[in-house]
N, C-alpha and C positions, 0 to 999 in steps of 0.2 A: 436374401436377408443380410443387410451391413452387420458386422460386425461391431459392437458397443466402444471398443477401445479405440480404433480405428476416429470415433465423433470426439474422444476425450479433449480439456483442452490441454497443454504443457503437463500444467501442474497436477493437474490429473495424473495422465499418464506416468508423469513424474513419482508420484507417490503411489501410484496401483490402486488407484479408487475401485476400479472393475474387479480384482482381485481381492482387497481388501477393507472392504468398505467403511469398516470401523475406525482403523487405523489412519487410513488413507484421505479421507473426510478432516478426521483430528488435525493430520499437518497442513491441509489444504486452509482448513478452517484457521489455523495459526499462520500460515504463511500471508493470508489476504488479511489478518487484524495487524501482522507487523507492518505489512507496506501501505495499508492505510493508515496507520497510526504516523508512520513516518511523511506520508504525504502532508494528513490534517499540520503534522507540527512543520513542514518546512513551508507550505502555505498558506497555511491558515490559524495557528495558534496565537494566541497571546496570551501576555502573563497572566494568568489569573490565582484565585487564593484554590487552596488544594484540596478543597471538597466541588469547587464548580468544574476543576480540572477532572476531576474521577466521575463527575458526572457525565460531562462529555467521553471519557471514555468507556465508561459505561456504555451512554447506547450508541457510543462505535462499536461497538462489541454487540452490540445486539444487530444492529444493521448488516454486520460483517457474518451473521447467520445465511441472510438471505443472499447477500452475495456468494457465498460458501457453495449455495444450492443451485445457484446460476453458472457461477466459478468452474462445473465438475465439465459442463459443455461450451460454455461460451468464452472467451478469452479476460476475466476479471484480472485475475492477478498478471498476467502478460500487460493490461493497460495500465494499471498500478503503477510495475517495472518501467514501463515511459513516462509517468508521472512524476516519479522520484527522479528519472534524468534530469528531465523537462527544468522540475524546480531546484534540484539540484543547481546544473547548468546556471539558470538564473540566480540562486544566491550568491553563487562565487561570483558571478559579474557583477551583483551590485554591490558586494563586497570590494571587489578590486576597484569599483567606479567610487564608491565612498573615500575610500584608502586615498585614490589619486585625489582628491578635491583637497581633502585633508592638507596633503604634502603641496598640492598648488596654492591654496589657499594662505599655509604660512610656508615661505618658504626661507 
């Protein structure tokens, strides 16, 4: 018989979900609402007035349940962490690609 800890994913293990399940749920649970929160805003957000914003995150916060619960075995927050690269990465380039056009454009 495998051992439980052994299937965890990272974050899991990271925080002692097998050991501590209350606790360790909570930060797993908080770790996969920041990096989704930070993905939805580096891709996908716009301005909006600040009740349709709290609504969205609202039920990211409810979705981010269910990933929580997936999250404990299967790699959620580790895909997250390549997402936030990912977009990351891409805002600074089209940042420096705006930037240069700017300075081309009047010179």
């Amino acid at each position: 018989m495998t051992d439980v800890s052994e299937r965890l994913s990272f974050f899991a293990a990271l925080y002692k979900v097998d050991q501590n399940p209350e606790a360790g749920m909570w930060w797993l649970y908080a770790t996969i609402f920041v990096l989704s929160a930070v993905v939805f805003k580096l891709g996908f957000a716009k301005r909006l007035p600040l009740f349709k914003t709290a609504i969205i995150y609202f039920f990211l916060a409810l979705g981010c349940t269910f990933l929580t619960f997936f999250g404990v075995f299967l790699p959620v927050g580790e895909g997250l962490i390549v997402a936030v690269l990912i977009l990351s990465i891409y805002k600074v380039r089209l940042h420096r690609s705006k930037k240069e056009q700017e300075t081309g454009a009047n010179p």
